[in-house]
TIZA-406606 format. One line per field, with one value per residue (C-alpha): residue in one letter; residue number from 1; x, y, z; chain. Coordinates in pm, whole numbers, plus 50000, padded with zeros to 5 digits. Layout:
res <- (A; ...)
n <- (NUM; ...)
xx <- (X; ...)
yy <- (Y; ...)
zz <- (Z; ...)
chain <- (A; ...)
This chain:
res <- (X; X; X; X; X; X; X; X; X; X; X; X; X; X; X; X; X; X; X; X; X; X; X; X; X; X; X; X; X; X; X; X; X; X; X; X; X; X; X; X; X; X; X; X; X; X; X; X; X; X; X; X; X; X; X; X; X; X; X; X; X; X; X; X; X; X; X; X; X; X; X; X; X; X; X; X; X; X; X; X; X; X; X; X; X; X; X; X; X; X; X; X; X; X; X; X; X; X; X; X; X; X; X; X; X; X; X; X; X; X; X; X; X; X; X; X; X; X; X; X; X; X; X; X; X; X; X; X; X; X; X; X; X; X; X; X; X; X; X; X; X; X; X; X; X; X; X; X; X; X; X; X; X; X; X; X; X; X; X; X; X; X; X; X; X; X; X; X; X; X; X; X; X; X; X; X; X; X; X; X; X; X; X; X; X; X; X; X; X; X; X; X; X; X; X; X; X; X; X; X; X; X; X; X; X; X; X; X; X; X; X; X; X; X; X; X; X; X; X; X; X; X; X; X; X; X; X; X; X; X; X; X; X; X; X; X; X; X; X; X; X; X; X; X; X; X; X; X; X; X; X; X; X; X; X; X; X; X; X; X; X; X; X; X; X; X; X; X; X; X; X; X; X; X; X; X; X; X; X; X; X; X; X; X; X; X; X; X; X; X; X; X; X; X; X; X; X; X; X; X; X; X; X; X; X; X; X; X; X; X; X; X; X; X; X; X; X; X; X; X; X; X; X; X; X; X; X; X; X; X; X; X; X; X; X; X; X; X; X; X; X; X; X; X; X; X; X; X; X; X; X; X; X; X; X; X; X; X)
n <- (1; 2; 3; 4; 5; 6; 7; 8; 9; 10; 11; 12; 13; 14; 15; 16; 17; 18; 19; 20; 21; 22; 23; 24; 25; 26; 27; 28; 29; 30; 31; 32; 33; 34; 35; 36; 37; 38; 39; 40; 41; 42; 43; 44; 45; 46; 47; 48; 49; 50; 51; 52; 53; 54; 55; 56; 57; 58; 59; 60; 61; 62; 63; 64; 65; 66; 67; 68; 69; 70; 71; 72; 73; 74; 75; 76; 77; 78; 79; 80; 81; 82; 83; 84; 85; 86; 87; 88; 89; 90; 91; 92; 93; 94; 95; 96; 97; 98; 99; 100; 101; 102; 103; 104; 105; 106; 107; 108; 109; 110; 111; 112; 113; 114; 115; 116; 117; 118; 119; 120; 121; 122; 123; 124; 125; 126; 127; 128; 129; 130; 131; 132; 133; 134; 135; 136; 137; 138; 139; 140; 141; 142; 143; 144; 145; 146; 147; 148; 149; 150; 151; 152; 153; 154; 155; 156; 157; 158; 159; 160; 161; 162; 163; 164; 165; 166; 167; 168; 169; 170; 171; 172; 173; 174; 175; 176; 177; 178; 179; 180; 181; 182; 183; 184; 185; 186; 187; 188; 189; 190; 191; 192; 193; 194; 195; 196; 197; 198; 199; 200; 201; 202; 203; 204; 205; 206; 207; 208; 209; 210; 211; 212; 213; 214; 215; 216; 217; 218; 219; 220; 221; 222; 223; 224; 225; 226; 227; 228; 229; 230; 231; 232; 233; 234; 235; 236; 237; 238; 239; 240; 241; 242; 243; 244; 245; 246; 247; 248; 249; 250; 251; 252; 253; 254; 255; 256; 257; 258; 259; 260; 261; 262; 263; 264; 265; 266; 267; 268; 269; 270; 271; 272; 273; 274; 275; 276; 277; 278; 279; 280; 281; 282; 283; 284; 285; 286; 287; 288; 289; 290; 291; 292; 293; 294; 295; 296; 297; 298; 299; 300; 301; 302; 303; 304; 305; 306; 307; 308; 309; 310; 311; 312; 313; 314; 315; 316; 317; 318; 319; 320; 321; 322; 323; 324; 325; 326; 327; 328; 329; 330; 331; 332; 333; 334; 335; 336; 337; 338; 339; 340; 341; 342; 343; 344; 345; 346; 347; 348; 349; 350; 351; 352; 353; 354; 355; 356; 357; 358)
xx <- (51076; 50904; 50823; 50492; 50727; 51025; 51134; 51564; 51798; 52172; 52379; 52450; 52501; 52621; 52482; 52361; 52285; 51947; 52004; 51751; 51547; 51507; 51164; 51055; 51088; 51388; 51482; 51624; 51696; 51598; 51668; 51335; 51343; 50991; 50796; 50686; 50376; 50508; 50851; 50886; 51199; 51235; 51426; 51305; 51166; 51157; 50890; 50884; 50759; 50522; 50582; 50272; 50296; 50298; 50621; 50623; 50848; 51164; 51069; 51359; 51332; 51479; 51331; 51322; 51076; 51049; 51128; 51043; 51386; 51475; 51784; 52115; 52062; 52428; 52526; 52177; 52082; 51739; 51599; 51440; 51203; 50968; 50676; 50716; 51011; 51210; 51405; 51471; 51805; 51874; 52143; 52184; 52033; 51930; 52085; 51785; 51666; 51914; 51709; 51424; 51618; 51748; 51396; 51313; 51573; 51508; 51163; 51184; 51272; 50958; 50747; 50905; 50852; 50507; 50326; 50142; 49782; 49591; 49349; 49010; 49018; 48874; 48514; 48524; 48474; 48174; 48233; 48272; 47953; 48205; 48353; 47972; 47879; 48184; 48147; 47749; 47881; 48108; 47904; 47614; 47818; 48003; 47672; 47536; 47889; 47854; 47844; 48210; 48469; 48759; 48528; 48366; 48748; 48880; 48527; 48564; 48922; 48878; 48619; 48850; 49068; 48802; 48664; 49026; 49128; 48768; 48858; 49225; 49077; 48847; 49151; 49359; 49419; 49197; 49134; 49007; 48895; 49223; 49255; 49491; 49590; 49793; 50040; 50222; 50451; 50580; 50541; 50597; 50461; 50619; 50386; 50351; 50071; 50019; 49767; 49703; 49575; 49544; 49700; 49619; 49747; 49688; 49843; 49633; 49838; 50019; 50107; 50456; 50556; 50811; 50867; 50677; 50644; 50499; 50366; 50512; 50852; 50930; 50603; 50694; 50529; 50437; 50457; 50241; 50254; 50183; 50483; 50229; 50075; 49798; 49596; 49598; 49743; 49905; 50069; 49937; 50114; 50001; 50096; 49895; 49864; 50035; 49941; 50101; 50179; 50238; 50390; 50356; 50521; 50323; 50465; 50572; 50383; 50651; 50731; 50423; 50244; 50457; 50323; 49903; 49923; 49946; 49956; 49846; 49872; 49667; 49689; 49467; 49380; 49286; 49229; 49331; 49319; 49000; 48674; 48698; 48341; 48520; 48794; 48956; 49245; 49481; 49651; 50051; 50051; 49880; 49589; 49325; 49123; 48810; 48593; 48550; 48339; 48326; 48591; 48509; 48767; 48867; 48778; 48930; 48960; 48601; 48559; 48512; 48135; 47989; 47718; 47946; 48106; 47735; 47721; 48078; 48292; 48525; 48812; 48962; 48956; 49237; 49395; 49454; 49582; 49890; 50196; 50204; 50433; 50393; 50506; 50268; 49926; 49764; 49445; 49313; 49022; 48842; 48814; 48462; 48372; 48505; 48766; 49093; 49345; 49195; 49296; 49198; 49318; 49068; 48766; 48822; 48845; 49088; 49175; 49444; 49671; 49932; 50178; 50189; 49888; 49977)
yy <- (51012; 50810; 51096; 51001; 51201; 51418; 51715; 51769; 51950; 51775; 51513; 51122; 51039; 50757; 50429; 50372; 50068; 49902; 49663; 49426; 49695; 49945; 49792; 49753; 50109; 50241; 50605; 50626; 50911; 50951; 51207; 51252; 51390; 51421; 51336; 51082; 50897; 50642; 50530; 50180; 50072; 49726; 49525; 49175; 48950; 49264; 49428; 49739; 50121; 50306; 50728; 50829; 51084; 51288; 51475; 51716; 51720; 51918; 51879; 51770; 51669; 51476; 51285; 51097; 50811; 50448; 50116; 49803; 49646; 49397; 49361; 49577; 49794; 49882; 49776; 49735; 49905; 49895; 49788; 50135; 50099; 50437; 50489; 50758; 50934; 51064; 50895; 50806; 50771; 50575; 50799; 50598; 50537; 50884; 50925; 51056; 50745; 50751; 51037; 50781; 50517; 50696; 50823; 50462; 50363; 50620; 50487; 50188; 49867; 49688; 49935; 49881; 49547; 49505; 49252; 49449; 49472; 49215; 49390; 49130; 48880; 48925; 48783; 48522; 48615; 48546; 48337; 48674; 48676; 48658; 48335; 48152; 48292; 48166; 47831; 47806; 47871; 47616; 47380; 47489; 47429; 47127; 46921; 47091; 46926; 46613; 46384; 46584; 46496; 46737; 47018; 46952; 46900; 47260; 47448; 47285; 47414; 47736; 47800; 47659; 47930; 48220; 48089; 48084; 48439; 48579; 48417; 48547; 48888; 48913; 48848; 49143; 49313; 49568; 49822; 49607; 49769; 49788; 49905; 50156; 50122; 50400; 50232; 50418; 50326; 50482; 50787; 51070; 50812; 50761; 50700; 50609; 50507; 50152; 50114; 49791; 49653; 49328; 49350; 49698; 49997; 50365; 50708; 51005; 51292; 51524; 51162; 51128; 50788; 50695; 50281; 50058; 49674; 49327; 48974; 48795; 49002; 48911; 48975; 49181; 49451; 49712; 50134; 50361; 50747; 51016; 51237; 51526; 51502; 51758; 51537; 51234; 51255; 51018; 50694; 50288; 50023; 49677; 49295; 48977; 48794; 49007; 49204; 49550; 49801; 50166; 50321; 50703; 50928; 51068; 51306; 51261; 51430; 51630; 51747; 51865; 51747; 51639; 51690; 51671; 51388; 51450; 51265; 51434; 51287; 50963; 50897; 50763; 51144; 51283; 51176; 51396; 51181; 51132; 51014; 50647; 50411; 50130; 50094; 49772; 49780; 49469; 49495; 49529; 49172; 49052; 48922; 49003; 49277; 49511; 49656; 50036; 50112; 50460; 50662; 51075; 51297; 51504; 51299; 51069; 50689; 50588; 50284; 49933; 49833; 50174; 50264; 50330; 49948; 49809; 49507; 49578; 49269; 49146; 49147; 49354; 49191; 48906; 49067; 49368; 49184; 48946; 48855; 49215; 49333; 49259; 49543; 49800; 49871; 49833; 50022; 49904; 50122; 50184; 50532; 50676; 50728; 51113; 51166; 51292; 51134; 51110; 50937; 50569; 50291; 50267; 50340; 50073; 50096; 50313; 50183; 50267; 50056; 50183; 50006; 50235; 50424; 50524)
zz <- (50169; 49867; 49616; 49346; 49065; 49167; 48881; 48972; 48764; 48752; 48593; 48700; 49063; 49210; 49313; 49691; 49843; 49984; 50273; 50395; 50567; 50280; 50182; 49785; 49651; 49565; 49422; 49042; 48831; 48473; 48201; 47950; 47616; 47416; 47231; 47448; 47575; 47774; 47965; 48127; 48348; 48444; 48636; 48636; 48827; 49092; 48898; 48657; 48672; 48416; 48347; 48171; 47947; 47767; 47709; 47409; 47166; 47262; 47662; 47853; 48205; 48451; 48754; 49029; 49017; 49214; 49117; 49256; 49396; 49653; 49824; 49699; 49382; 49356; 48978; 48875; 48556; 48485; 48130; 47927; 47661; 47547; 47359; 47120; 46953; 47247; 47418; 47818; 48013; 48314; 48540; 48794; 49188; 49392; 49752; 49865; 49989; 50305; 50451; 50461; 50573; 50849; 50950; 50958; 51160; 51437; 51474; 51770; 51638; 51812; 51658; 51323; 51380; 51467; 51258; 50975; 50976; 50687; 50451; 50467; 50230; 49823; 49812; 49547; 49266; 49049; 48659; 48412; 48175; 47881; 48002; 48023; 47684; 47528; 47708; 47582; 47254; 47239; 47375; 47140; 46852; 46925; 46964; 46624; 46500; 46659; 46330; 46219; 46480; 46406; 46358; 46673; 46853; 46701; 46806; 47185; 47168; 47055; 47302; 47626; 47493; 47470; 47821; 47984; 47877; 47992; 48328; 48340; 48213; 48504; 48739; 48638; 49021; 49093; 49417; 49672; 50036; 50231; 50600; 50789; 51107; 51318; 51514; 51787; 52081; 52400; 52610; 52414; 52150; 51787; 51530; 51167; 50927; 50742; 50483; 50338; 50069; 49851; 49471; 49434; 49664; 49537; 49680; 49634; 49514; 49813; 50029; 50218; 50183; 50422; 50283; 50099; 50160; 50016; 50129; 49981; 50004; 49686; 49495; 49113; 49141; 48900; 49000; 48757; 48814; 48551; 48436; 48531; 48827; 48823; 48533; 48700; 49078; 49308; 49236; 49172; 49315; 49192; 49256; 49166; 49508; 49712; 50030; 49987; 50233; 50236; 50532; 50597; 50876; 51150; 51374; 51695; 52005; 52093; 51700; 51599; 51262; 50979; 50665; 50620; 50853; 51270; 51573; 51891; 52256; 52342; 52695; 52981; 53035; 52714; 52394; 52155; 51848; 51713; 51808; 51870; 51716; 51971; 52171; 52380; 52631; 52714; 53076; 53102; 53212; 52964; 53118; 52912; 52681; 52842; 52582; 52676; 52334; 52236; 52308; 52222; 52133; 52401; 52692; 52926; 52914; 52925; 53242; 53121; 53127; 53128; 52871; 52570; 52598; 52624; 52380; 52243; 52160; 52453; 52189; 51945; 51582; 51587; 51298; 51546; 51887; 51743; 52051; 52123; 52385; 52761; 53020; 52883; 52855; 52467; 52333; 51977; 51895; 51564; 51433; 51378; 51012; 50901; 51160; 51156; 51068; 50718; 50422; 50477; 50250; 49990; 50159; 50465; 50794; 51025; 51361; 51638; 51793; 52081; 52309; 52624; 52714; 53016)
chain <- (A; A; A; A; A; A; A; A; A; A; A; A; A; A; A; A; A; A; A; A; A; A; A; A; A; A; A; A; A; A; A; A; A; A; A; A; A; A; A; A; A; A; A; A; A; A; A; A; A; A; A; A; A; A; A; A; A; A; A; A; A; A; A; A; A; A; A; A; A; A; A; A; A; A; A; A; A; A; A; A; A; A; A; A; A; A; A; A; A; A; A; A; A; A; A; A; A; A; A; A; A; A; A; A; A; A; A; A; A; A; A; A; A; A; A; A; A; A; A; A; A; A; A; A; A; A; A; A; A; A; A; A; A; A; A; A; A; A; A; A; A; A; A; A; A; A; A; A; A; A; A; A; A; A; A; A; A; A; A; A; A; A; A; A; A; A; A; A; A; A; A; A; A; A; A; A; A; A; A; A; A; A; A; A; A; A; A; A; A; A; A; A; A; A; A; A; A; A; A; A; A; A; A; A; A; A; A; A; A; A; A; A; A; A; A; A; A; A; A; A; A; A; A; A; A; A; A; A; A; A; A; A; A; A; A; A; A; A; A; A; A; A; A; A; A; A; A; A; A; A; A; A; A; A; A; A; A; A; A; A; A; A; A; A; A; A; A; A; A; A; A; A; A; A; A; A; A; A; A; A; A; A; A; A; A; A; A; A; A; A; A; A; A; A; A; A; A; A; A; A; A; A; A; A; A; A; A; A; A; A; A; A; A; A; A; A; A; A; A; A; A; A; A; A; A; A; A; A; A; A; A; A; A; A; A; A; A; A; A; A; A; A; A; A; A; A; A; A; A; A; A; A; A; A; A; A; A; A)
């Protein structure tokens, strides 16, 4: 699993390998010596991560942290730079990794590759304040200047610049309203977690992360998490234009919960689950979705039509019903507001989506 911050005792290890499949986050170990406020490790154009302090002086620790990678890490050293006195130490790639790599690889391969869910779109944004004012003041004092040419030239310059970097400032990424979506396959089903989100993902503290991804798959990306957890929690995950995606274990029915996250049976018969605002089914031949609206925990599979799907959409959202497989029947439902499993992805929506409800 994806630690936020790992503490480990120990010398150097050796370096492992990410294939193709290992996703953007890979494990490295670091020995810490305060004082120190900050530590950055980079490895460029991949992206860097930020350790936020701060170690005291004499503190020695070493950890396990992320860093955003692509492709094979073996022979790449990342680039160490500290704020403060102390000093930081790169020790090399942690095998820990292949535990989540194998846990990944266990999971079915059409489950693993199920299209990811898309976060909705940024609004667009408005003109910051700061860039008008700077504009109006540039344009207010080039016409007071209009009998001195160059003066007039430099002011209009100077305030393109000052309206520019207002603009830029205002698109720094920041935590938009993702979505998570609970994907599960089969009969006993497997089951894992994606939140999504746009330029901005964020892990509350206590999360499992099982692999991390990003649209573009080759987006630099930039991993902040405090050296001590309890003051500020969880991990950031940022990228400009990019779509990123945190993936997180859920047990399977016959394993029991893993973690603070669970997955109990979803069948025709009962749904065990969570209580369901709206739910649509798709036939095993494909041949078309039946709202069934509401869907209460502990019930059976409401019947199309009745008074829970009254005025429900025929389809699920098209962001939720891509080629999915024939052969089996598929729900998509939306979770109700409050519901277990908890933990949406930055305060948006939480829906289910299962191939095989049987």
């Amino acid at each position: 699993m994806i630690a936020a911050l790992v503490l480990c005792l120990g010398g150097g290890v050796p370096a492992v390998t990410a294939d193709v499949d290992a996703g953007r986050l890979r494990s490295a170990r670091v020995e810490l010596a305060g004082p120190l406020e900050r530590v950055r490790l980079a490895v460029e154009p991949m992206g860097e991560t930020l350790l936020r302090g701060p170690l005291a002086g004499g503190e020695r620790r070493t950890v396990v942290v992320p860093l955003p990678t692509w492709g094979e890490v073996e022979g790449l050293v990342p680039e160490v730079t500290v704020d403060g006195a102390g000093a930081a130490r790169f020790l090399g790639w942690d095998p820990s990794d292949a535990r989540a790599d194998a846990a990944w690889r266990a999971l079915p391969a059409s489950l693993r590759r199920r299209p990811r869910p898309v976060p909705p779109p940024p609004s667009s944004p408005a003109v910051p304040l700061a860039a008008l004012l700077a504009a109006a003041a540039a344009l207010a004092a080039g016409w007071a200047l209009r009998g001195r040419p160059l003066r007039a030239v430099g002011v209009s310059v100077l305030g393109a610049v000052a309206t520019a970097a207002a603009v830029e400032t205002a698109r720094a990424p920041a935590a938009t309203a993702g979505i998570r979506v609970l994907e599960g396959e089969g009969e006993p089903a497997a089951w894992f977690a994606v939140d999504a989100a746009r330029e901005r993902l964020v892990a509350p503290a206590g999360t499992s992360t099982l692999r991390v991804e990003s649209i573009p798959e080759r987006a630099r990306l930039v991993y902040e998490v405090r050296l001590d957890p309890e003051r500020g929690g969880g991990w950031t995950l940022a990228g400009r234009g990019a779509v990123l995606v945190r993936i997180a274990e859920l047990a399977s029915e016959e394993g029991g919960p893993s973690g603070s996250d669970a997955a109990p049976r979803l069948s025709r018969g009962a749904n065990e689950l969570a209580d369901l605002a709206a739910s649509w089914v798709r036939a095993a031949d494909g041949s078309g979705w039946r709202a069934l609206g509401p869907w209460a925990r502990g019930t059976a599979e409401p019947s199309a039509g009745g008074a829970g799907g009254a005025g429900a959409a025929a389809d699920p959202p098209g962001a939720l019903n891509p080629a999915l497989p024939l052969g089996r029947r598929v729900l998509v439902g939306r979770l109700a507001p409050g519901g277990p499993p908890s933990r949406p992805a930055e305060a948006g929506a939480v829906w289910v989506r299962l191939v095989g409800l049987d």
